[in-house]
N, C-alpha and C positions, 0 to 999 in steps of 0.2 A: 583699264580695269584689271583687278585680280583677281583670280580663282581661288579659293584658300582650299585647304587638303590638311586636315590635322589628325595625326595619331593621336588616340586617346591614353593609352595604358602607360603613364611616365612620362606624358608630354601636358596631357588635359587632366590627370589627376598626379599628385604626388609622390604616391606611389604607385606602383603596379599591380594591379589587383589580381592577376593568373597569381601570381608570384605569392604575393599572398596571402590570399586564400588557400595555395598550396602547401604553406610555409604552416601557415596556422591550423587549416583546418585539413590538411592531406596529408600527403610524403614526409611533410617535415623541410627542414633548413640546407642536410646534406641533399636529398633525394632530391632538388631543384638545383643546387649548385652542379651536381652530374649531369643534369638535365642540358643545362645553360653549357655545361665544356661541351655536352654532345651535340648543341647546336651551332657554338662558334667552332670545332672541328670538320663540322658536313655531315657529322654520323645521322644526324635528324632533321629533320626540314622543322620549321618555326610550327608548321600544322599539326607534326608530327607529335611533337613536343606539349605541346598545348593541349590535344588527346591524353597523353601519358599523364600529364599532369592532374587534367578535369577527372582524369577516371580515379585518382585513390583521394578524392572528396566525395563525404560520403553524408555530410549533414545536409539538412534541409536548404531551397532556395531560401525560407523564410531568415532561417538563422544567419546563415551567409549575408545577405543580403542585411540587415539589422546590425552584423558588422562591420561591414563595409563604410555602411554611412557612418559609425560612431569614430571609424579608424582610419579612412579612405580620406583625404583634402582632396578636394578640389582647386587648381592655383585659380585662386583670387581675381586673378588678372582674363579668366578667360570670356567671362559673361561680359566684361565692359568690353572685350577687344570683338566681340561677335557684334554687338550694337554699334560701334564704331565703325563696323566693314559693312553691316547693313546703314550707316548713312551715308557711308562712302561709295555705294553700288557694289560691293566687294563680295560674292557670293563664298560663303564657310560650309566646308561639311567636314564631317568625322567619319576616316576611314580605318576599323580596327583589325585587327587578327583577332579579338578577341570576342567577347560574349556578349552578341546584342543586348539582352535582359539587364544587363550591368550597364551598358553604354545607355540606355534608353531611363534608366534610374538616376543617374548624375547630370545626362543633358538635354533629355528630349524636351524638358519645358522647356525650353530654346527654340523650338520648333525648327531647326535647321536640320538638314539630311543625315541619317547615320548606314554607314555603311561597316557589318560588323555579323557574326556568326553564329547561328543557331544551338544554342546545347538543353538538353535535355538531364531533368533534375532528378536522381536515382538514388536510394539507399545503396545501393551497392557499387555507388560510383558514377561521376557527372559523365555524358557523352555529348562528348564536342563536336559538330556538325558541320560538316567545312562547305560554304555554300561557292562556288569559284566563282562567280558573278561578282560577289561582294569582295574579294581578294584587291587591296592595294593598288596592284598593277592593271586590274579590270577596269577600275573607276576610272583611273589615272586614263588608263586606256580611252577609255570614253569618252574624258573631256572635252568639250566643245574649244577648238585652239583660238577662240576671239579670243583672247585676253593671258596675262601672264600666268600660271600655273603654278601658284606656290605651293611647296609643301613642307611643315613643319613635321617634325617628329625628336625621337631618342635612343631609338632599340633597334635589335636585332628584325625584328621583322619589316622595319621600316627601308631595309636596302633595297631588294630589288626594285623598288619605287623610283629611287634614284634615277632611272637614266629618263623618266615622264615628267620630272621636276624642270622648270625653267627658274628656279629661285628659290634656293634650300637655305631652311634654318634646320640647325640640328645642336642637340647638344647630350653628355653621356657616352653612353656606346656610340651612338651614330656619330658623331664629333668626332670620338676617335677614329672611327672606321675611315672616313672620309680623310681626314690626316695619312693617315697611311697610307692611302689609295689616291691622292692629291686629285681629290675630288673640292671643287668649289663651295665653299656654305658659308652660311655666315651663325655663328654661335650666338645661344642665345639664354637667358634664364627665365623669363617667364613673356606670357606673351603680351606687356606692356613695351619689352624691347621689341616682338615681333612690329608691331603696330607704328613704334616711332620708325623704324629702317624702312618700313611699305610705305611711310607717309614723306 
């Protein structure tokens, strides 16, 4: 049996929705590119970053959320690869750095577990609510060791997870990272590939 563990923001959707919504409805294009050097530098932790960002959105959840869905894909490939791991006993959750209300809009008719972070909806700015329970490494932490531990992802927040994985696919950022770091993974583009390499 496997455990699945999948990032959501760039792994289970297309794009990445902090990102975004940042881009479109916050900071802007430059004020997230600063953001992103200040996170692969160390100057900011992934939480830290995702605060700074949530806080200069300033439109409604409605409107946000209304964009999302018109501009946000979903990869294709994730809803048959979740039926296929529940006929196979394969237990799937989603574990985000990002914003529950968003995670729980794309997947939760899925009924599978989401594991992802509180924010609060402001005119003067979203407030991101970092829960450490739900944090990556906590879950991961958690997991019950009967069975294999896989975990999928793409980004920057998906590293420190790394060393709770017993069987990485990664692709993006994380692909490279792992190259660099001659960390093991196996690369991957959508997760029809994830599902034929488990199978």
């Amino acid at each position: 049996m496997y455990r699945v563990f999948c990032d959501f923001d760039g792994t289970i959707t297309q794009r990445d929705t902090i990102v975004f919504l940042t881009e479109r409805l916050g900071g802007g294009t430059q004020f997230r590119e600063e953001i992103f050097q200040a996170i692969t530098s160390g100057r900011l932790s992934v939480f830290e970053a995702i605060a700074r960002e949530l806080a200069t959105i300033t439109a409604s959840w409605d409107a946000a959320a209304d964009l999302l869905r018109r501009e946000v894909p979903v990869d294709p490939t994730f809803e048959p690869f979740v039926s296929w791991c529940r006929s196979e006993g394969h237990p799937v959750e989603v574990v985000s750095s990002g914003m529950e209300p968003v995670v729980r809009m794309f997947v939760g008719h899925l009924g599978i577990p989401v594991h992802a972070h509180p924010v609060e909806f402001h005119e003067e700015g979203w407030i991101y609510r970092r829960d450490p329970e739900r944090d990556k490494v906590a879950v991961l932490q958690r997991a019950p060791r009967d069975a294999t531990v896989v975990f999928v992802g793409d980004g920057t927040s998906d590293v420190p997870a790394l060393p709770w994985a017993d069987r990485l696919f990664a692709k993006d950022y994380l692909a490279d990272h792992c190259r660099r770091h001659s960390i093991p993974f196996t690369e991957f583009d959508n997760f029809d590939d994830v599902r034929d390499r488990i199978r």
